[in-house]
N, C-alpha and C positions, 0 to 999 in steps of 0.2 A: 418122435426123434427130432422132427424142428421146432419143437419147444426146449430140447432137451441144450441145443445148439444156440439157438434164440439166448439164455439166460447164460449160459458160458459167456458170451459173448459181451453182455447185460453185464457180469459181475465182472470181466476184464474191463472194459473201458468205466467202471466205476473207480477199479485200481488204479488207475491212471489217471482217472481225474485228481484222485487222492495224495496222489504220487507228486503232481503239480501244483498241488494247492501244499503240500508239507516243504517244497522246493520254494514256493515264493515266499511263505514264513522263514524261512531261512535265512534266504536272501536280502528280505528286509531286515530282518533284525541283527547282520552282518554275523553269521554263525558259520563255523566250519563246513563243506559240506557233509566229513566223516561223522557230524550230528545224527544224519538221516538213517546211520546204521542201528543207531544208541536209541532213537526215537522207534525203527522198528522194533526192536528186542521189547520195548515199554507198553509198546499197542498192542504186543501178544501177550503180555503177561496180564493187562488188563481183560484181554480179551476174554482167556483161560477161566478169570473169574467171574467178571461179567455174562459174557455168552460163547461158552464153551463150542456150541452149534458153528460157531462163524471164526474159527481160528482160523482156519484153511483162509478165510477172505483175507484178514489181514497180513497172513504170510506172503499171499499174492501182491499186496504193493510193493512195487522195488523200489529203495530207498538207498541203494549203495551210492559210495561218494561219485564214484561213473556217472549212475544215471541222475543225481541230483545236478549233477554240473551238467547233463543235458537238457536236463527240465529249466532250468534256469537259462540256458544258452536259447532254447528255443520259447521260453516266452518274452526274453530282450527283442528275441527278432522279432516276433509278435505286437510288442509293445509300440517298437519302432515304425511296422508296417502300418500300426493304424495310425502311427502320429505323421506319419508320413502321407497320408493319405488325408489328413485334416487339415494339415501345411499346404498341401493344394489347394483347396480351397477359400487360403485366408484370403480376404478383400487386404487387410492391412495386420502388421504385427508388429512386437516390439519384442525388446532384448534384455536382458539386466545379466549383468558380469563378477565376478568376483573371485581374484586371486591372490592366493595365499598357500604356506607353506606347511608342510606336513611334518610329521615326524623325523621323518628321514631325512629331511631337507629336501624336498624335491617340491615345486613348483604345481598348486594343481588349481587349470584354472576350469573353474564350472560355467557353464551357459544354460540359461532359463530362458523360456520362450512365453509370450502370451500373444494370441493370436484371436481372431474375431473373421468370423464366416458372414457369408449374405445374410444369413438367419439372425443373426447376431445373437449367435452361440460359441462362449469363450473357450479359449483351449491354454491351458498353462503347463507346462511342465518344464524337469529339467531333463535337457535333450542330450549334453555329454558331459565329460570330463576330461579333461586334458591335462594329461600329467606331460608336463615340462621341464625337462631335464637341464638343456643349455641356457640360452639368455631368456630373459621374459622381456624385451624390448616392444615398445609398440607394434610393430611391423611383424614381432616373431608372432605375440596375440592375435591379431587380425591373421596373420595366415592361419592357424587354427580355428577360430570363427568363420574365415573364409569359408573351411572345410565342413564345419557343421552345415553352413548353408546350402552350401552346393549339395548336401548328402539330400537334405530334407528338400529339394528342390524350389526352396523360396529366393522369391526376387527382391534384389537390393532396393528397389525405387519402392517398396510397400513399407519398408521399415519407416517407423513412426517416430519410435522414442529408441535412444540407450541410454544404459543406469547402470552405473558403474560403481566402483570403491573409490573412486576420488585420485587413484593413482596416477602420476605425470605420466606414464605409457600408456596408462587408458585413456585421459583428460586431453592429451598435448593435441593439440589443432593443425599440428604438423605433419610430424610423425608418433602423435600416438595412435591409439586403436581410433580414436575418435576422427582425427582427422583423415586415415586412412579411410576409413569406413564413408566420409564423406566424399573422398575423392572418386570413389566405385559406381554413389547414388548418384554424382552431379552426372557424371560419363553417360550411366544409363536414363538420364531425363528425369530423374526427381529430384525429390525437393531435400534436403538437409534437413536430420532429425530434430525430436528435442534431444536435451542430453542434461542430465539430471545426475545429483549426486545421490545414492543409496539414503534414505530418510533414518534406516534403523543405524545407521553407520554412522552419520552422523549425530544423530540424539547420544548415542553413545560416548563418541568424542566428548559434546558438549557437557556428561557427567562425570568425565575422563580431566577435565581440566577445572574441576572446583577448587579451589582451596581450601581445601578440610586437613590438610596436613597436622594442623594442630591438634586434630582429635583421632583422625585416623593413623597416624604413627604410634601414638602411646597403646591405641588400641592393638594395631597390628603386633607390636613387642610383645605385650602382654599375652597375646594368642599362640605367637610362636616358643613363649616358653614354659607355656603350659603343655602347650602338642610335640615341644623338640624332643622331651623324652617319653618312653611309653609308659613306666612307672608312674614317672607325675600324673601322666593322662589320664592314665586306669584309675590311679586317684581322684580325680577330678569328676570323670565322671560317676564313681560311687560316691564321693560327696553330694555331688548331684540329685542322686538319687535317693539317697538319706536325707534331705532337704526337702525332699518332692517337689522340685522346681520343675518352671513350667517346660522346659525344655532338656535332652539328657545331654546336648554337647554342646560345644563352640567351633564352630568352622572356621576352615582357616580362608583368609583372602587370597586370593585367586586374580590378579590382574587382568589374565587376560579371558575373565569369564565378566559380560559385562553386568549383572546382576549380583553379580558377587559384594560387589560396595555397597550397597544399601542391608542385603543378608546379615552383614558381619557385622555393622554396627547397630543395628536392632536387636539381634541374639545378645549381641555386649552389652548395652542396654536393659533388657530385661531380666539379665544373670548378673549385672553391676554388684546385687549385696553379698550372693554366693560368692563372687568374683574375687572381692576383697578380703573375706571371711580366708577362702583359701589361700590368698596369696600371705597374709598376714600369719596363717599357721608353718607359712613355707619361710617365714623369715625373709619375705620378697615384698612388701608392701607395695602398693600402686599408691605415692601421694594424691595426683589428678583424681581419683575415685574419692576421694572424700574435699573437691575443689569443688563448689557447688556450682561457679561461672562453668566450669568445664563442662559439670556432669548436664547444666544449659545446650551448652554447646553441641554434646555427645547428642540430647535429646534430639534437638532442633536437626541436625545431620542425618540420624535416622530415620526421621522424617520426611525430608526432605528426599534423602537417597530412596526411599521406599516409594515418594512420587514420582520420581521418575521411573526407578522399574516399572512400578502398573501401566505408567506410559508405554514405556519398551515392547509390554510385554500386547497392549491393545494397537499396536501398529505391527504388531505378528501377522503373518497370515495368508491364505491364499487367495485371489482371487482381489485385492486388497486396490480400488482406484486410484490413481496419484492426486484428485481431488479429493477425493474422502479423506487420505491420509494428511495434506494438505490441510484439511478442513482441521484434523485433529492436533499437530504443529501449531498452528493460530490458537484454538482454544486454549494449548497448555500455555504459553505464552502468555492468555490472557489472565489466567489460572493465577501463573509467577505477579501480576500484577496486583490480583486478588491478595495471592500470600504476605504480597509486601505491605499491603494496606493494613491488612489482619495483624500482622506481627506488632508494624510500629505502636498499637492499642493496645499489646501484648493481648490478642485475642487468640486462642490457639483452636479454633475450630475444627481446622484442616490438620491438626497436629495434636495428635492423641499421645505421644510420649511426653510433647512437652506438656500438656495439660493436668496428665497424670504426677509428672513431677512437679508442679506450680506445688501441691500440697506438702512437700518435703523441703521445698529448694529453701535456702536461707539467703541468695540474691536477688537482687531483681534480673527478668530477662534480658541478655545480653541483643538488646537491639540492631547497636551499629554493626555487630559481626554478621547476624541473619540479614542485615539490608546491603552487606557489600557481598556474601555469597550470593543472595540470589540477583543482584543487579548484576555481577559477571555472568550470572548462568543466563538472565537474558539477552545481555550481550552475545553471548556465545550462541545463544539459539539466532540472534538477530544475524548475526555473521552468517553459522553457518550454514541457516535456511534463505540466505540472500538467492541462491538462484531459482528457489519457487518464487520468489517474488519478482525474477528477473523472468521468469515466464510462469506468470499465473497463466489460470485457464479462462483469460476474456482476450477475444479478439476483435478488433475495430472495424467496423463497415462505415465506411467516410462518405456523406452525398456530398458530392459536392458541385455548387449554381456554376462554375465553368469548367473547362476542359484543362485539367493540368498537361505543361509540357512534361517533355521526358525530362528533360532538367532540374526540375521542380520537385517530380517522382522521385528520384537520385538521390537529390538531397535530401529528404526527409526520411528515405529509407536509411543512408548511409548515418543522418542524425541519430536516428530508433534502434540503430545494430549498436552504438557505443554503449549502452546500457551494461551488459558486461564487464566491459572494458573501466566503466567507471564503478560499479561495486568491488572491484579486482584491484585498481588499481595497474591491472598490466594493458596498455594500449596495443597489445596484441591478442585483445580476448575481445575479438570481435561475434557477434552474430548474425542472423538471416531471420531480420522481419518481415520480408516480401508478405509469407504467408502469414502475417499475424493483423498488419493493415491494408485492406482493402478499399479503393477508391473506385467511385461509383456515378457517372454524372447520367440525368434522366435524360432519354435519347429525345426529344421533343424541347431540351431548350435550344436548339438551331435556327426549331420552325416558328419557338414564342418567346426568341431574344427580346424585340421587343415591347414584349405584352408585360404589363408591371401583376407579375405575379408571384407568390410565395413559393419557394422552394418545396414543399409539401406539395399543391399544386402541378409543379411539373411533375414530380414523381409521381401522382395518382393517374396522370394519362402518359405512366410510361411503361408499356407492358414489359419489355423486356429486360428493364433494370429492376423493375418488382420479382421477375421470375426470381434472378440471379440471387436477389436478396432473399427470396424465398429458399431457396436452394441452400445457401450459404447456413442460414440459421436452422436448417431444417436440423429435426431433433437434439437441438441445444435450446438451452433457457437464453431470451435475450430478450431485450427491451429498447425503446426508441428516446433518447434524450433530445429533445423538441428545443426551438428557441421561443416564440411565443406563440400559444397553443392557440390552433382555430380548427376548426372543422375539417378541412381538410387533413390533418394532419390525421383526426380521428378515424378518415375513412381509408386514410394510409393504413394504420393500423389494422382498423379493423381486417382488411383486405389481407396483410400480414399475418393476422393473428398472434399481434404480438403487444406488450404492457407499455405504458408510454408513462417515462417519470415527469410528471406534470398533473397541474391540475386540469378539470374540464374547460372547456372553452368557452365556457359562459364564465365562471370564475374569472379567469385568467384575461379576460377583455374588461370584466369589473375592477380590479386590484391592480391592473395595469396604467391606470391613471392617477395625477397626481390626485383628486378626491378619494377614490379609493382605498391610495396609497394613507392618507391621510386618517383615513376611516381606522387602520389598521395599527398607525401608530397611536391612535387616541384612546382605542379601545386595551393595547397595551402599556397604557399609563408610563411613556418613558417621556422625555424630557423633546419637545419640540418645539420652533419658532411659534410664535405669536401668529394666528391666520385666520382665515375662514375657505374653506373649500365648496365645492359645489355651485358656482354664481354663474347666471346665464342670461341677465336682462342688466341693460345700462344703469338701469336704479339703484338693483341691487350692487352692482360694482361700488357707485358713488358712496353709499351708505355703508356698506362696510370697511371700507379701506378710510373713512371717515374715522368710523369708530375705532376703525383699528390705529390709527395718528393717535387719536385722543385718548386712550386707556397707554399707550407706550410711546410717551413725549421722548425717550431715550433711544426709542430706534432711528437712526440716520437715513435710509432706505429702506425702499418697501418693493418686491418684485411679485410681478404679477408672471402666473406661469399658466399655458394651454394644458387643460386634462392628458390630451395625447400629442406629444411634441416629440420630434428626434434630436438630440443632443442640445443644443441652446437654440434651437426656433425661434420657439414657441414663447421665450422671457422676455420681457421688458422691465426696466426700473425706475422707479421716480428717487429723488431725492427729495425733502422736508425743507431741504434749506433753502430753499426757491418758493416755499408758502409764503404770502404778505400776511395772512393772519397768525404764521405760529407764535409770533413773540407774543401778542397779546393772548393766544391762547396757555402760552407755558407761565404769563404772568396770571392767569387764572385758576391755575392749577395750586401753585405757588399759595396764593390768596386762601383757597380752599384746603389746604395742606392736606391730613387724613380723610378728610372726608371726600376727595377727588375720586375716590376710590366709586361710589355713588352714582349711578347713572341720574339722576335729578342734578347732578353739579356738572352737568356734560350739557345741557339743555341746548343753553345761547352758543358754546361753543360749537356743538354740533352742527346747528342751522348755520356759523359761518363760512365754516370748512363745507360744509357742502354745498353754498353757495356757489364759493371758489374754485372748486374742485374742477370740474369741466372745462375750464379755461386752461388751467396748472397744468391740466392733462394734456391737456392738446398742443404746450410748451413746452413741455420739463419731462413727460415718459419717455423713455428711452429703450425702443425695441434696439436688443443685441443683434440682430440680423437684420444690417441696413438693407443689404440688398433687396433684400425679400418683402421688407415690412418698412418702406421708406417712409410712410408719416405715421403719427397718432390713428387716425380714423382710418388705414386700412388695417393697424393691426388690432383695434378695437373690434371690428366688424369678424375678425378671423376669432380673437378669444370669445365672444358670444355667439356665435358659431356652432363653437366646440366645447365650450365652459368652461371653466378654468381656476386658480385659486390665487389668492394671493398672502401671501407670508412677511416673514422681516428676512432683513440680512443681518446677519451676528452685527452687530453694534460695538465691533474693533477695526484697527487697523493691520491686525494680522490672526488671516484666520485659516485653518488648514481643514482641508475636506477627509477623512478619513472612510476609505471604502473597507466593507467585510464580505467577502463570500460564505453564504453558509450551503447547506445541502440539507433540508429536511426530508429524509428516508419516508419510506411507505409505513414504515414499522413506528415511526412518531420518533425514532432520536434523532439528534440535532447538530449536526460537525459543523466547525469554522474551521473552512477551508486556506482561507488565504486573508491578511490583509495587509494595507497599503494606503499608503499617503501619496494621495492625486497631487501632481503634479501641471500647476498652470502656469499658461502663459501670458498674454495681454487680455485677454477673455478670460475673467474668474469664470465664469459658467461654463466652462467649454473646455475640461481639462484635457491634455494631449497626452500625459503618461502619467508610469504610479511607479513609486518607492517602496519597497518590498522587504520586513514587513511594516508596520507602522510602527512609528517613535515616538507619537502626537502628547499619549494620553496615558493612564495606568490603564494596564490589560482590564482589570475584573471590571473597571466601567464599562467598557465594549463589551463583554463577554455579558453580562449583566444584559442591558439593553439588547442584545444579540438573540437573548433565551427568551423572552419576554413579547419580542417580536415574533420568533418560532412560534412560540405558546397560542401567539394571537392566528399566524396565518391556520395551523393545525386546524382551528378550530370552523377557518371556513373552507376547510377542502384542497387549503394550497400544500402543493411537495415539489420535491424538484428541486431546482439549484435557484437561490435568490440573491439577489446583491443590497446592501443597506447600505447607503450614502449618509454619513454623521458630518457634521461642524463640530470643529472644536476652539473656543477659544477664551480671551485672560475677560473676564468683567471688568468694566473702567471703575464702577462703584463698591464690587467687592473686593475685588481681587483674586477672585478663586478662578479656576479653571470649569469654564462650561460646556456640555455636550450635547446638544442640537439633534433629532433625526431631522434630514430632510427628506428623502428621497427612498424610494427601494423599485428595485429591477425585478420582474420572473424571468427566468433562462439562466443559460451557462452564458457569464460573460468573457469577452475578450480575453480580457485582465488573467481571468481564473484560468485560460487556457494557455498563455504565456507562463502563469505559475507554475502549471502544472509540468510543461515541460521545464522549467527553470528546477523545480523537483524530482523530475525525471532525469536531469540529466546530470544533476549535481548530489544524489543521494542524500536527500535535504529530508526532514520532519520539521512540521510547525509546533512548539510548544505551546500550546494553547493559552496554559496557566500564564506566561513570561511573554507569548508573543516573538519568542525568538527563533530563528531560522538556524537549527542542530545538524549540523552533518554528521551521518551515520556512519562506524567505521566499518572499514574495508573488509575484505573475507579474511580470515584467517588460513595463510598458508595448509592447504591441504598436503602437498609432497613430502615435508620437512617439517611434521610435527614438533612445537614449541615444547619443551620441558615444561613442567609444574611453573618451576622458582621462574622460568621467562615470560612464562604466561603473568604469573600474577605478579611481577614486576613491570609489565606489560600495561597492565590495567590502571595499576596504580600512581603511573606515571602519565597515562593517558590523560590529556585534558581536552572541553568541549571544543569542537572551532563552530564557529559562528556563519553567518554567510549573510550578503543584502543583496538585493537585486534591485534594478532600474530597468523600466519597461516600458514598451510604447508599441501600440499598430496603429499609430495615425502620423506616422512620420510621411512626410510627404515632398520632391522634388521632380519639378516637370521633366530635366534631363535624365534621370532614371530611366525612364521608359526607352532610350534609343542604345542601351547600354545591355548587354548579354551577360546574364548570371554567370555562365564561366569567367567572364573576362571581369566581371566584379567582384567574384570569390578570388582571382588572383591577382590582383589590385589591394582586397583584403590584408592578403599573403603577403604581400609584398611591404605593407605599413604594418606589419605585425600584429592585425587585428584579427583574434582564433578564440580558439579554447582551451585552453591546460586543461588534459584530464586527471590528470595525477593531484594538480593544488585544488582542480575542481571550481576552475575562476576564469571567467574570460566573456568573449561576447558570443552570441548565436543570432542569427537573424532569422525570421519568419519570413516567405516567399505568398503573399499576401491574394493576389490575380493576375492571372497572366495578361490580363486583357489590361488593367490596369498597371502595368509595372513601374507608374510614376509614383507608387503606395509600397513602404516596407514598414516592418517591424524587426525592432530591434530587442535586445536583451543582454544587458552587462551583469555577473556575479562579481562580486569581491567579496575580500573577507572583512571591509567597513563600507562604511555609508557614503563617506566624503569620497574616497577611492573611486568608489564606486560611478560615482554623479560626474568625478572631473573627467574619468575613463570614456564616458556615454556621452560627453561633450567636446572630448577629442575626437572618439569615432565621427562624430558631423560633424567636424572642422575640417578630417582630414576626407572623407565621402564628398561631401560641397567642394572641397577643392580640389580633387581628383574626377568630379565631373561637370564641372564648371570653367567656363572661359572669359574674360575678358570681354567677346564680346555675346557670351551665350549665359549670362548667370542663370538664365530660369526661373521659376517661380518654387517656392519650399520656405518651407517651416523649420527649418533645422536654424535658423539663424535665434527664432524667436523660441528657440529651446533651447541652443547655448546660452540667452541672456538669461533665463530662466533659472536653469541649471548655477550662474554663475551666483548669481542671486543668493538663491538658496548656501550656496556655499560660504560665500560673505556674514550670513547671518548663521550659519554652525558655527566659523572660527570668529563671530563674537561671542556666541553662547561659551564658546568652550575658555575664549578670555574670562569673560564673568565668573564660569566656574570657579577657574583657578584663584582667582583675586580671591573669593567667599572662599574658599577653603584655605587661604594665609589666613583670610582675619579669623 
């Protein structure tokens, strides 16, 4: 008997598991519930034939419309209960939005959740839906979001990111959903999300505003007047089918299906000769179908359009990171750069329609249309992925050797938030970089202010600025950008456990001196002064610098440079023209004409000049730092010392130094980050600021000499960020233009870190090729989608602006220091020295040490060069005389950068005279 109850019981709770499981197929596949009656009638008939023994079971499932709407009702609650019970537990979570209109006209907005536990175990789903009847205003959204969250009992300060549809009620920082949302987490103590615009949403737009009008309207005609009537249809497709073509129909275009654009003109594409066949028996001809440019066009678009669906369709998904997806934005991008290459060879690789047609076409491929479609579609992706790039996924842990004020803090956070504000365009698209730069000073420089020690160093005995850093990077990829790599830095790392871009510290103590430096440019066979490196005994000094006179009677000066010097130490110069023997030596030259060339016709000269030498020396060398090295023989005893080299100086009377940053990756490619024409003052060795980017020379000679250099460090273990110091200037005996290396840096320089933010803050790209400074345009309105015909009027109207900058961190005046940043910035203000964000032109200044505040840096953009220079030399007319007195001038360099600056500018508006004249004759 309790067996007999046992399996009753057994085959009921089977019905009803059965009953649940026919109720949530249901449900998902959006079917009536009076299905579930239609579906049991079908399990018995099955049953009947199948196994007659078990009808009775299947009559047992109840399936009526009642109890499916309870089966359904009660696994919502179910579903809800455990998502609710998951939402407790989240450490942090994020949101993605999206509202849109139904059938009915009624408002329905959805909320998706992804969520991550201690375990770090994800949780994604969609939590509601909100049908919205009245307004969908910012504040109406958020109270509906409100209500999700309070259900699911998650805390506002946990949310991470929102991802929305781009709409001004979701977006608005006021009162849309976004800035309400913000105002709830600041109340409860956290931090302000990201806030992202949907990636599939946008890739869409960006295929939504091509210019394909010209192929896509003839197409679309001709599809809707094959589909308007159902006769023709039916005809069309038994044509079709009498053809044995490869497909039975034509779909029609669908705008607001976004896959639909690439479908339709591939299907048209591949039915093209049936296409015309039928229209031609219809008395309907398509001219365009027998336009071979066109049938180009058509190809090239299906192509195209069908690259982007595959995209669309590989950034689907669940579980989907906003880095990963990110990662996959950048490739295609790269991708469009690839296509553009491929096309103008008319190589069609990646384009199997046009390839297949290359064998019929009787045009050539229509190039310049393929390179203005896909240059807007990069444009359009550059837009309107501007704010993954306005918050990629790296974040900055800053050491820094003093103690920043809160002033100093302020203003560089308030600098870093405009970044929006300037891809936007609107100066109220401000953000919160608090959490994205972290500064960090090792607690032990108090106790070894002053012990001359590397900043690596402090940090290795500082336990509790290591922890934080440890903390900070914990389970993210990060690595350590060094300035010049020693041991220390290594055991930072090590301790870290984290990759340092640089080379080892044996390298980097070798290729950091001018010998090494030297070693590096000879073994890259580019174009360098006249020398010899490595000299460390008085002999050797006299004897080369001998022979070096004697093989280049045309060089004026000769400078002698320390291995390891900081800025101009370590230089001294002689001049030639103070020898008692050169004249007789050039009239022996002379004598000997070609054959001077000859070490045997150097003999007697040789022995005079070195004679002489020792004396000349100790007269006529000229250490740049009097202070330091006030005669001949102490700074003789310091170069052999520490060894040193000696070189020529360019042999003109105008010569410009032209700096390059490059960046040699771990992976062996090779960026030119930045360059610039050093800017000097009364000291050629000692420049004070750089001109941004260089105007010197033609780009591919820099770029040239730039790789070649790469190629050489590559090979002995250097990476990392390196700077290359060139000369450039006119030969008195050719006349051509010559290009010098003298010098090269390891580390991130100064220079490059003003660039960078001059690029940061002005949405700038270096053209590599040209060397010129591109501003990138602005987002394209997301609330008020552009039409077709404004977009690509838009485009075609658009022209490049250009940008120059002038830069400096060695500005320097002693009143500064008793002078409070507030009360400077509105002194600033007050002489209307700022920044336009909107022209994206003006000055910024760098807050350099606090301990130091007699030291600033400055930074002017324009959109010319001359502007630019006279702008940077009114800020320090008007600086000097706002904190100078009569009887308090101070000591500073701004005087001897105005004359500099003016300089420079006297010989542009001669150049630019010359031009003009040579262009009348």
């Amino acid at each position: 008997m309790q067996f007999v109850f046992k399996k009753k019981a057994v085959e009921k709770e089977r019905a009803t598991r059965a009953s649940f499981h026919v109720a949530n197929l249901l449900a998902k596949k959006g079917k009536p519930f009076t299905d579930g009656e239609l579906i049991k009638k079908c399990l018995n008939e099955v049953a009947k034939e199948m196994c007659p023994e078990n009808v009775d079971l299947f009559s047992a499932i109840s399936l009526s419309a009642n109890t499916v709407a309870h089966r359904v009702e009660h696994i919502e609650r179910n579903i809800k209960s455990q998502l609710k019970d998951k939402a407790s537990k989240f450490v942090c979570f994020s949101v993605a939005l999206d509202e849109s209109i139904d059938v009915s006209d009624t408002s329905q907005l959805l909320l998706f959740i992804r969520g991550i536990n201690a375990n770090f175990e994800i949780t994604e789903e969609l939590v509601s839906v909100h049908s919205m009847h009245g307004t969908t205003t910012g504040i109406d959204i958020f109270r509906e979001v409100e209500k999700s969250v309070a259900e699911y009992n998650l805390e506002w300060k946990k949310l991470k990111c929102i991802t929305t549809d781009g709409g001004r009620n979701m977006c608005g920082t006021k009162k849309g959903l976004v800035g309400q949302i913000n105002k709830v987490i600041e109340n409860s103590g956290g931090l302000k999300p990201l806030v992202l615009h949907c990636i599939l949403h946008q890739q869409a737009l960006c295929g939504k505003h091509l210019d394909l009008s010209s192929v896509l309207d003839p197409v679309i005609s001709t599809v809707n007047y094959i589909r308007s009537h159902g006769l023709k249809h039916r005809q069309f497709r038994d044509f079709l089918e009498e053809m044995n073509a490869e497909f039975p129909d034509l779909p029609y275009y669908t705008s607001v299906r976004w896959l639909s654009y690439g479908k339709i003109l591939a299907r048209f594409f591949e039915l093209r000769t049936e296409i015309e066949i039928f229209l031609n028996e219809k008395n309907h001809s398509q001219v365009l179908l027998k336009d071979s440019e066109w049938l180009w066009k058509l190809a090239f678009s299906a192509d195209l359009t069908m690259h982007l669906n595959d995209f669309n369709l590989r950034i689907q998904g669940e579980t989907s990171l906003i880095c990963d997806l990110y990662s996959k934005v950048k490739a295609f991008c790269k991708k469009l750069i690839l296509f553009e290459s491929q096309l103008t060879r008319s190589c069609f690789t990646h384009f199997s329609r046009c390839d297949k047609y290359r064998q019929e076409a009787a045009t050539p491929f229509p190039n310049l249309f393929a390179q203005d479609v896909i240059l807007a579609l990069k444009q359009q992706f550059e837009e309107r992925f501007s704010d993954l790039d306005a918050y990629p996924n790296v974040d900055v842990i800053y050491i820094s050797p003093t103690h920043l004020t809160e002033e100093a803090e302020q203003y560089y956070e308030k600098l870093l938030a405009l970044r929006p504000a300037i891809l936007s365009g609107d100066i109220n698209k401000i953000s919160d970089m608090t959490k994205r730069v972290t500064f960090i000073v090792p607690e032990v420089i108090t106790h070894f202010s002053r012990k001359k020690m590397c900043l690596a160093s402090m940090l290795k005995y500082s336990p509790v600025a290591l922890r934080r850093i440890k903390n900070l990077v914990k389970g993210r990829e990060a690595y350590i950008v060094p300035g010049m790599v020693y041991m220390d830095d290594m055991e930072v790392a090590k301790q870290l456990d984290l990759a340092i871009l640089g080379p080892d510290p044996e390298t980097a103590q070798l290729y950091s001196t001018k010998s090494g430096v030297k070693r590096i440019f000879q073994s890259s066979e580019v174009n360098m002064p006249p020398g010899i490196f490595d000299i460390y005994t008085e002999e050797q000094l006299h004897e080369s610098l001998a022979q070096l006179i004697i093989e280049n009677l045309t060089i004026g000066r000769w400078l002698l440079k320390f291995d390891t010097t900081v800025s101009s130490n370590g230089i001294a110069y002689c001049d030639i023209m103070h020898l008692k023997c050169f004249v007789q030596i050039y009239k022996e030259a002379i004598r000997y004409g070609d054959k001077w060339t000859h070490k045997w016709a150097h003999e007697s000269s040789f022995n005079i000049l070195l004679n002489e030498l020792p004396e000349y020396l100790k007269h006529y060398a000229n250490p740049v730092n009097k202070s330091r090295y006030c005669a001949w023989e102490i700074y003789k005893k310091a170069f052999l010392l520490r060894g040193g080299i000696i070189e020529a100086y360019p042999p003109s009377d105008f010569v410009t130094a032209v700096q390059v940053d490059l960046l040699i990756a771990p992976n062996g490619e090779t960026q030119i980050l930045c360059t610039g024409d050093q800017i000097i003052s009364q000291n050629p060795f000692d420049p004070w600021g750089l001109s941004v980017p260089q105007c010197s020379i033609e780009p591919p000679r820099i770029n040239c000499a730039c790789f070649k250099i790469a190629n050489s460090c590559k090979v002995r273990g250097i990476l990392g960020y390196v700077t290359v110091i060139f000369a450039t200037f006119i030969c008195e005996q050719t006349k051509q233009q010559l290009l010098w290396c003298i010098d090269m840096k390891l580390g991130y320089s100064d220079s490059l870190a003003m660039f960078q933010l001059m690029k940061y803050i002005s949405n700038i790209y270096l053209d590599v090729d040209t060397h010129h400074l591109i501003v990138a345009e602005n987002e394209t309105p997301t609330t008020e989608e552009l039409s077709l015909e404004k977009c690509v009027s838009r485009k075609k109207t658009h022209e490049k602006q250009y940008r120059y900058g002038v830069l400096s961190t060695k500005l320097y005046h002693s009143n500064l220091s008793i002078i409070h940043y507030s009360v400077f910035f509105q002194m600033c203000r007050a002489h209307g020295i700022g920044y336009d964000i909107k022209e994206k032109q003006g000055t910024l200044f760098t807050l350099i040490d606090y301990t130091a505040r007699n030291y600033i840096g400055m930074l002017v953009i324009s959109k010319d060069l001359r502007n630019g220079l006279a702008a940077f030399a009114r800020n320090l007319n008007t600086l000097h005389e706002e904190v100078s007195s009569p009887n308090m001038q101070g000591e500073t360099n701004f005087k001897e950068a105005i004359n500099s600056i003016e300089e420079i500018i006297g010989i542009t508006v001669l150049n630019e005279q010359e031009d003009k004249k040579t262009k009348k004759k």
